[in-house]
C-alpha positions as CSV (number, residue, x, y, z in Angstrom):
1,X,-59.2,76.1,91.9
2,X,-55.4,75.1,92.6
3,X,-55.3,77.0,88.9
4,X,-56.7,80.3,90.7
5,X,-54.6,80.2,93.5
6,X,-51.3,79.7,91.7
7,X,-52.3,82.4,89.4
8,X,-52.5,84.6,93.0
9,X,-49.3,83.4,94.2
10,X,-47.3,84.1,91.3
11,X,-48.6,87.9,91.4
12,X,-48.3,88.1,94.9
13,X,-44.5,87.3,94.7
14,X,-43.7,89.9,91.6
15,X,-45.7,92.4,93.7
16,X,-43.4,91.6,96.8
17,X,-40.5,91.6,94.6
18,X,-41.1,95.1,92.9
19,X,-39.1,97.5,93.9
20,X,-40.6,100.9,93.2
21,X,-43.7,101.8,94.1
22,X,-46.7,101.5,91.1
23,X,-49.8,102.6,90.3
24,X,-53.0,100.1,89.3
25,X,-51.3,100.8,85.7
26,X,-48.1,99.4,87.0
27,X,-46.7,103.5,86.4
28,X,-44.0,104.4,89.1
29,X,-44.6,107.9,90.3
30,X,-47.6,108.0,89.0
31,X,-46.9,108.8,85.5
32,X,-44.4,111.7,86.5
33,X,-40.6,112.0,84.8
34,X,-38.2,111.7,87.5
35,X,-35.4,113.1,85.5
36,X,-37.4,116.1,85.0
37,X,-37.2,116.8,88.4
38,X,-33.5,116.7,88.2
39,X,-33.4,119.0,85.2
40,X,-36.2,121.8,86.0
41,X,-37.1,121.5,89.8
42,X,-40.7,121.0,88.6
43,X,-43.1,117.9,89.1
44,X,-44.2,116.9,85.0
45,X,-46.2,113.9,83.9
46,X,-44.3,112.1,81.4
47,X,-46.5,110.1,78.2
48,X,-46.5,106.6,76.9
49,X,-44.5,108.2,73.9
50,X,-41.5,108.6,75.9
51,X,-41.2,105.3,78.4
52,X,-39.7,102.3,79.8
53,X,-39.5,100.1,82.4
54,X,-37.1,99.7,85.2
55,X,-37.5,97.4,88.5
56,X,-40.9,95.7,87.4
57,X,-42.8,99.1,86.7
58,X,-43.2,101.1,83.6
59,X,-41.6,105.0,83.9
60,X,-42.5,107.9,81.2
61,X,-40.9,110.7,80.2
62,X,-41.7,114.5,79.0
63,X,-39.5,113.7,76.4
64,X,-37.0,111.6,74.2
65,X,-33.9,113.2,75.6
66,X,-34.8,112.3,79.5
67,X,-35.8,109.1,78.6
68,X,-32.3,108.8,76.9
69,X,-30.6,110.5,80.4
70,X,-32.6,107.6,82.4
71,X,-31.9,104.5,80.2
72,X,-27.9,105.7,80.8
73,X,-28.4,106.0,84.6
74,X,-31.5,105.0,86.2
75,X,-30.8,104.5,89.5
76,X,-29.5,108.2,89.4
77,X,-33.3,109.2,88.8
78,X,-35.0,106.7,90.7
79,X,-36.9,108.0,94.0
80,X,-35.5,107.6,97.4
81,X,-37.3,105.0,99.4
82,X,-38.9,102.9,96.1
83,X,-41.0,106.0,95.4
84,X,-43.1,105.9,98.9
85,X,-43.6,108.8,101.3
86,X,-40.1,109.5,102.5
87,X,-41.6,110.9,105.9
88,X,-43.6,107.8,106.3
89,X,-40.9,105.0,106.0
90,X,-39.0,107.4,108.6
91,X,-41.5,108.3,111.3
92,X,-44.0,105.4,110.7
93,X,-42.0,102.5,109.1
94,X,-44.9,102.3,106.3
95,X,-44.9,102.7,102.7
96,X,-47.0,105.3,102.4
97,X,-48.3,106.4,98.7
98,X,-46.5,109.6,97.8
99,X,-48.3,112.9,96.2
100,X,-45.3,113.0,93.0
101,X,-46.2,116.7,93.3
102,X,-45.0,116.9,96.7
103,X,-41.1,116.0,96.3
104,X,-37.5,117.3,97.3
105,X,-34.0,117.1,95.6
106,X,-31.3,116.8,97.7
107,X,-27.9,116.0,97.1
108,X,-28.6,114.4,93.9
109,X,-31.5,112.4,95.8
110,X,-35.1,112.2,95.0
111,X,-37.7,112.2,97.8
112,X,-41.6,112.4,97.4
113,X,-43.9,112.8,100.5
114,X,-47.8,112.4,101.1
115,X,-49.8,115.9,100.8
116,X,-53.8,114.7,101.1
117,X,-55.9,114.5,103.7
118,X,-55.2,112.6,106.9
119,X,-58.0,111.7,109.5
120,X,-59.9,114.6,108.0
121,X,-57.3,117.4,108.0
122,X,-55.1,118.5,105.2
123,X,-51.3,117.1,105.8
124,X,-48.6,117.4,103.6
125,X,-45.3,115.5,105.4
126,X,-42.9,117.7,103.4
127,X,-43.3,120.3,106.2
128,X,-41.8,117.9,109.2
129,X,-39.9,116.2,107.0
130,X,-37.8,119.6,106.5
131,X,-38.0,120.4,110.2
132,X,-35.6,117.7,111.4
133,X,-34.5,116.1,107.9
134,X,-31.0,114.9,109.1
135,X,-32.8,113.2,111.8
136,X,-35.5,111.6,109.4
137,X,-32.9,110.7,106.7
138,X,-31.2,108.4,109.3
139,X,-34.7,107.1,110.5
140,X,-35.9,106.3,106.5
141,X,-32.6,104.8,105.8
142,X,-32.7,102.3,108.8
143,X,-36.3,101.8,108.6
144,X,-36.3,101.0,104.6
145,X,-33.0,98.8,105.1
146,X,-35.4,96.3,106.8
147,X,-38.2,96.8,104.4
C-alpha cells in the first residue's frame, strides 16, 4: 500500500511539473508539428519517425528538417500558454484542452483554442478570442503567470 501510493505521488508531481500540455500518450499538441505551423500556416500531424521530447512530453514532426529547426530553438515553436486553449486561460483562468486544428500565429507566437462542443452547442473560442485579442492577450498572460 505505502508502495501504491508513492508510486501516485511521484506521478502526480511530474504531471504538476510538466509544462506543456499532453495527451494520454504523453504527445504535446496532440501529435501535431508545431514548426509546421510556423512554416506553412497549416495544422499537420507529425510521426514517431520524426520526434523528440521537450518539457516532459514527446513532440513529432512532418519531417527531419523541422525536427532539426525545433531541436535548434524550441521554445521558438512551443505553443503559447503550455499548449492549452489560449481563450480559456484568458476569460476563464482554466487550462482548457485545445483543438491543434484550431490555432493562430501571431508575432512569431503560437496559440491553439477549443473548437468542440460546449453545453450542447458547437463553440470554437478562436472567434472571441480575435474580437478583443489585445485585451485577452493581457488577460492569458496574467492569468497563466499565476498558473
Amino acid at each position: 500500500m505505502i508502495l501504491m501510493t508513492v508510486v501516485v505521488m511521484l506521478g502526480a508531481s511530474n504531471l504538476s511539473a510538466q509544462k506543456v500540455s499532453a495527451n494520454k500518450d504523453n504527445l504535446a499538441v496532440n501529435g501535431y508539428d508545431v514548426v509546421n505551423y510556423f512554416t506553412t500556416y497549416t495544422a499537420a500531424k507529425g510521426n514517431k519517425a520524426h520526434s523528440t521530447t521537450h518539457e516532459g512530453a514527446t513532440f513529432y514532426f512532418t519531417n527531419a528538417d523541422n525536427l532539426a529547426v525545433f531541436k535548434k530553438e524550441p521554445n521558438k515553436y512551443m505553443p503559447q500558454y503550455g499548449g492549452f486553449c489560449a481563450f480559456a486561460v484568458a476569460k476563464m483562468n482554466k487550462k482548457v484542452p485545445a483543438d491543434p486544428a484550431t490555432f493562430k500565429v501571431d508575432n512569431g507566437k503560437l496559440y491553439l483554442f477549443y473548437n468542440d462542443f460546449w453545453e450542447g452547442a458547437p463553440f470554437n473560442t478562436i472567434v472571441p478570442w480575435i474580437s478583443n485579442e489585445a485585451e485577452f492577450k493581457k488577460m492569458a498572460d496574467a492569468n497563466w503567470s499565476k498558473m
